[in-house]
TORPA-813285 format. One line per field, with one value per residue (C-alpha): x, y, z. Coordinates in steps of 0.1 Angstrom, whole numbers, always signed. Each point is the difference from the previous one (the first is absolute). Example, Ala and Ser with C-alpha at 12.3 -4.5 7.8 and 13.67 -1.06 7.14 Angstrom:
u c(+123, +14)
v c(-45, +34)
w c(+78, -7)
This chain:
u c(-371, -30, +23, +22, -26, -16, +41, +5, -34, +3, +36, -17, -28, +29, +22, -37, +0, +33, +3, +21, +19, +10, +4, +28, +17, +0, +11, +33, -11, -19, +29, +26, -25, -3, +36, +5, -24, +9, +35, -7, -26, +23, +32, -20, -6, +32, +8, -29, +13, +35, -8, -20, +32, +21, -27, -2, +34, +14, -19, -4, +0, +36, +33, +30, +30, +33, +32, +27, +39, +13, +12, +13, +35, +7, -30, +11, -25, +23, -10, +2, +24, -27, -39, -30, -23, -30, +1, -35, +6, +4, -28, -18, +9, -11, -34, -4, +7, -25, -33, -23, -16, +26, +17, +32, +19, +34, +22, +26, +2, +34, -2, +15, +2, -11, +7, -20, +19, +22, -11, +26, -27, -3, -30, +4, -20, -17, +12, -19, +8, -30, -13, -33, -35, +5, -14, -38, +8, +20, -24, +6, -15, +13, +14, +10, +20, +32, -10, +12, +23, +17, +6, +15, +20, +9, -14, +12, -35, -12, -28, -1, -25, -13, +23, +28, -21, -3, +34, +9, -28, -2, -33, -10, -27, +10, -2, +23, +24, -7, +22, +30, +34, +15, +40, +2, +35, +13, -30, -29, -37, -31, -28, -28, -28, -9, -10, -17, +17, -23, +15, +37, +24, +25, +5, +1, +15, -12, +15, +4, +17, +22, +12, +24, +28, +16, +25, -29, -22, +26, +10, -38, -20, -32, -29, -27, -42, -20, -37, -19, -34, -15, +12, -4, +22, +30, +22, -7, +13, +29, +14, -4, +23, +26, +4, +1, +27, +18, -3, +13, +21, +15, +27, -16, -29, +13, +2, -36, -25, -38, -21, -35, -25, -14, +30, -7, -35, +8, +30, -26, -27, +24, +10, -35, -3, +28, -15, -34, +16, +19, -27, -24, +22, +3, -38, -7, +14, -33, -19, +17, -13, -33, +5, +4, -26, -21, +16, -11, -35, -3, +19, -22, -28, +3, +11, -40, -18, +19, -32, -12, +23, +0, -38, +1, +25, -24, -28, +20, +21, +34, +34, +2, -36, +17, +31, -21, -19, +31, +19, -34, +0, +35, -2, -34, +18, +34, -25, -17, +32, +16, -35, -2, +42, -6, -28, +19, +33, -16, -16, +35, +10, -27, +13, +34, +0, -10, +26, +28, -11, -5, +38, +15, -20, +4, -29, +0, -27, -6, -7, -22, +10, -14, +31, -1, -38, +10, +29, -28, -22, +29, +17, -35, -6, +35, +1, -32, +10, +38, -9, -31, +12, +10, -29, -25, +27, -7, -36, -1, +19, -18, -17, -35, -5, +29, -15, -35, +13, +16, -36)
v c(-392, +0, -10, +30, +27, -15, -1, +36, +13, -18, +21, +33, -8, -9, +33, +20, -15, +12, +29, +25, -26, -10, +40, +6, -31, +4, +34, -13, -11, +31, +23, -23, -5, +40, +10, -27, +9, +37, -8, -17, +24, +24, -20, -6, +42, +2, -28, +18, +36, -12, -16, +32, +23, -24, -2, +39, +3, -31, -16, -43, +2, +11, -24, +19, -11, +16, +1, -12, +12, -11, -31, -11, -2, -10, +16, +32, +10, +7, +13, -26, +2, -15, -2, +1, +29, +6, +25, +15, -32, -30, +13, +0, -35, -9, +12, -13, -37, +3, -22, +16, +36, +24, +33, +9, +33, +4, +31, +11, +31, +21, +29, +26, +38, +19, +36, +21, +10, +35, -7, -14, -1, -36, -14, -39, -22, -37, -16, -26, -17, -15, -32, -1, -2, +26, -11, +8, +22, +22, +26, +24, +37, +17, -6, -40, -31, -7, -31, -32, +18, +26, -31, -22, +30, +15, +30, +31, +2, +2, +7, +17, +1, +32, +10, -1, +19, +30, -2, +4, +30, +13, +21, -7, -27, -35, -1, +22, -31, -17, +6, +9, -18, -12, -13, -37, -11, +26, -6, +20, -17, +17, -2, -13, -11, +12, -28, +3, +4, -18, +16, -5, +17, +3, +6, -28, -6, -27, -11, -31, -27, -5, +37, -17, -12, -35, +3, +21, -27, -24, +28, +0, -29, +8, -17, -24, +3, -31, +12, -30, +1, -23, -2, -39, -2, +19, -34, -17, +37, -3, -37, +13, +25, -18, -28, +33, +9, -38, -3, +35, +15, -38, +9, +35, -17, +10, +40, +3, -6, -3, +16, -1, +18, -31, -6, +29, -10, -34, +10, +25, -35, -19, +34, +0, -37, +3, +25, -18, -31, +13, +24, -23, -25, +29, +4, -38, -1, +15, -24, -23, +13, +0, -38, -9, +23, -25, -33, +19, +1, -32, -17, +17, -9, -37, +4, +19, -27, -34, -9, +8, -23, -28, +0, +2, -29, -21, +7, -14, +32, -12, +14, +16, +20, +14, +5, +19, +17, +21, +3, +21, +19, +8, +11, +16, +20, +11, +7, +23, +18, -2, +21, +21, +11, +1, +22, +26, -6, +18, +28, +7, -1, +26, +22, -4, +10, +41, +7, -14, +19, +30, -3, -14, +16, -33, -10, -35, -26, -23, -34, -29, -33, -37, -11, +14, -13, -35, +4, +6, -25, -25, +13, -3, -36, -8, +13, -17, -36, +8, +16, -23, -36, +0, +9, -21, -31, +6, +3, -31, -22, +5, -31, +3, -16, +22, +32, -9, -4, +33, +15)
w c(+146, +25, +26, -7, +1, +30, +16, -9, +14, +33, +0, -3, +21, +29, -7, +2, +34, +10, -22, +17, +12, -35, -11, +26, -8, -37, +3, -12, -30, -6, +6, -21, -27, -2, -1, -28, -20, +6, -6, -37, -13, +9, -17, -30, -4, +1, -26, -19, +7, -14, -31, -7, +3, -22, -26, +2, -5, -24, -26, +10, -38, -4, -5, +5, -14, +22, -16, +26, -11, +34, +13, +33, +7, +35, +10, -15, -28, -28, -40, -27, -25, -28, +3, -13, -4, -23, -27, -21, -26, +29, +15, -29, -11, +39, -4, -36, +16, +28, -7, +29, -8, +17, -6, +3, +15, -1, +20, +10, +28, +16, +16, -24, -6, -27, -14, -25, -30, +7, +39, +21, +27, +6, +15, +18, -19, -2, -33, -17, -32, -13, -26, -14, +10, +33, +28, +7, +31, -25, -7, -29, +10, -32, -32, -10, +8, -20, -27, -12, -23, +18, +28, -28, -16, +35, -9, +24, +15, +35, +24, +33, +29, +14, +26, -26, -24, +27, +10, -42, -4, +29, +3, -32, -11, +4, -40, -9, +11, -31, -29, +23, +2, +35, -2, +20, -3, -28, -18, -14, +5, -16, +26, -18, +32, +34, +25, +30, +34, +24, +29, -14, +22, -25, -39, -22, -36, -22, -34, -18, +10, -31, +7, +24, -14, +8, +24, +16, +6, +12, +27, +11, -15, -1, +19, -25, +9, -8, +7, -5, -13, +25, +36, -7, -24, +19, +11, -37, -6, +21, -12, -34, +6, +19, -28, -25, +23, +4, -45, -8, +29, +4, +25, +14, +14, +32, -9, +4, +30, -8, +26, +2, +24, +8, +24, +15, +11, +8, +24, +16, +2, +20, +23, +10, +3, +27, +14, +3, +12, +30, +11, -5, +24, +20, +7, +2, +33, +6, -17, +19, +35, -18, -5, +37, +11, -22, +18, +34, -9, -15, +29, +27, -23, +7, +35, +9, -29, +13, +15, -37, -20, +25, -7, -35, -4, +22, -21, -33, -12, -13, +4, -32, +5, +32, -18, -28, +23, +16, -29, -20, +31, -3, -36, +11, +24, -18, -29, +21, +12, -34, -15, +24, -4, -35, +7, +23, -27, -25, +20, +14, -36, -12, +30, -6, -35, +3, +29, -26, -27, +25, +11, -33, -27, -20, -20, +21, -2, +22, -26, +17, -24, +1, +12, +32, +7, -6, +22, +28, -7, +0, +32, +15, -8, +10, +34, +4, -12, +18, +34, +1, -2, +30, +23, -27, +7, +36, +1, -25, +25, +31, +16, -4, +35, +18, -14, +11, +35, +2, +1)
């Protein structure tokens, strides 16, 4: 260990001597180092950024279960004759079987229109058929949710958001909604809730599920929610559902696709880690140039210190304390460059970040992870074992009497 620290402070002590010299040469290093670390701080906001939108938007939580009425027929997709699709009592049973904490949605949505009674004024609405619990992000504003008995008895009830509720009462106070009929399909609904519109664009209609016939959920099977408690326990989740699926839909398996958001985050993990790889061999051409500039010094370095080594092998010093000697100078040196582009990666980072968010108006951060410091450290002790063996291997071969001579 003595040896090593002596090694490495006879390397600094040498570059002190020729510092400049060593600065301009390294600046390869310096510059590649920079646009790499750049490059993946930057990468990794991105990554960062991303996961943030689909979080925002999706729940990781959530297992969606797809119904899939088509099948390929010379690469024509074509409607099954006979599928699978859940209705409020499968789901149910689904749910019941599940041994992780989860809760279940289950929906089914068409674009519809709807008329008030005595109105043939018909107003284009979003139709939603409904199980039981709603969905958190339904959010009542007046009067009450339709309940576990008007679902099983498919009660003629419904709720509408806002939007539709002005479009029913005009001028008049959302509230004056409830209590009144709309016609869906020849028949009456009593609205009995007002949700919230959360910027909705257009009206929407929500009733019970079991208000749909049969034949209607056949036409349009609705969609199945698993929200598990626990993002951890979303793929014991998942296979739980697909042997559900393989035990009680035995020959359907293959009418349903499970989906989860996890997917969605992983296929936007390995986007990024493409991206990082090419630009990252992109910018090591850099590092590269950095590399030789190192081999330059160290090579001119035993050219001016021959006399040096031929008198230290005369006096006892083995190859390998030579050998040693240029090789910590190497990593000395691409150490050195591989701080200071580190050093200069992340200012250019910090000044990079308020022109994007000047010209984007994305709330982008720049994200500095452990990853991309050890990258450094070991590009930096490679370049210095690679682009140093060679000029140590020289300086540790010379004939102590032959370099003495050249004096």
């Amino acid at each position: 260990m003595k040896k090593i620290f002596i090694s490495f402070a006879t390397a600094l002590q040498n570059i002190r001597n020729r510092f400049f010299h060593t600065v301009l040469s390294i600046l390869g290093i310096v510059i590649g180092v920079a646009a790499l670390v750049a490059i993946l701080s930057l990468i990794d906001g991105l990554e960062q950024y991303a996961q943030e939108q689909i979080t925002k938007t999706t729940s990781l939580k959530a297992i969606m279960v797809f119904p899939n009425p088509y099948k390929s027929v010379n690469d024509v997709e074509v409607r099954k004759e006979n599928y699978g699709y859940f209705d409020n009592t499968t789901f149910g049973q689904l749910q019941s079987s599940l041994t992780k904490q989860a809760t279940g949605y289950l929906y089914i949505r068409q674009n519809a229109e709807v008329t008030a009674p005595g109105d043939t004024h018909r107003i284009g609405t979003i139709v939603t058929g409904l199980g039981l619990p709603l969905h958190p992000d339904l959010t009542l504003v007046q009067g009450r949710a339709f309940t576990e008995a008007e679902l099983n008895n498919r009660q003629s009830v419904a709720l509408i958001n806002q939007k539709l509720a002005r479009q029913l009462v005009g001028k008049q106070p959302d509230k004056a909604a409830l209590g009144r009929q709309v016609v869906y399909q020849n028949k009456r609904l009593t609205v009995i809730g007002i949700t919230a519109d959360k910027d909705a664009k257009a009206g929407q209609l929500l009733m019970p599920l079991t208000f749909f016939s049969d034949s209607a959920l056949k036409a349009n099977p609705p969609m199945g929610v698993i929200e598990a408690g626990n993002v951890e326990d979303v793929p014991a989740l998942k296979t739980e559902i697909e042997n559900w699926l393989k035990a009680n839909m035995k020959n359907q398996t293959a009418d349903f696709a499970i989906v989860t958001n996890e997917q969605r985050v992983g296929q936007a993990a390995k986007g990024f880690m493409l991206f990082r790889l090419i630009m990252g061999l992109i910018v090591g051409i850099s590092v590269l140039v950095g590399g030789i500039g190192v081999m330059n010094v160290l090579l001119i370095s035993v050219t001016e210190r021959t006399v040096e080594i031929g008198v230290r092998k005369a006096l006892g010093a083995k190859r390998r304390d030579i050998l040693w000697q240029f090789l910590s100078e190497s990593i000395t040196i691409s150490t050195l460059g591989s701080l200071l582009g580190l050093a200069l990666g992340l200012l250019s980072t910090l000044a990079f970040i308020p022109i994007v968010k000047a010209l984007t108006d994305v709330p982008f951060q720049v994200a500095y992870t452990w990853n991309t410091f050890i990258i450094i450290m070991v590009i930096a002790m490679l370049i210095g074992v690679i682009f140093g063996t060679y000029p140590a291997m020289r300086a540790a071969r010379l004939d102590p009497v032959e370099a003495i001579r050249r004096e």
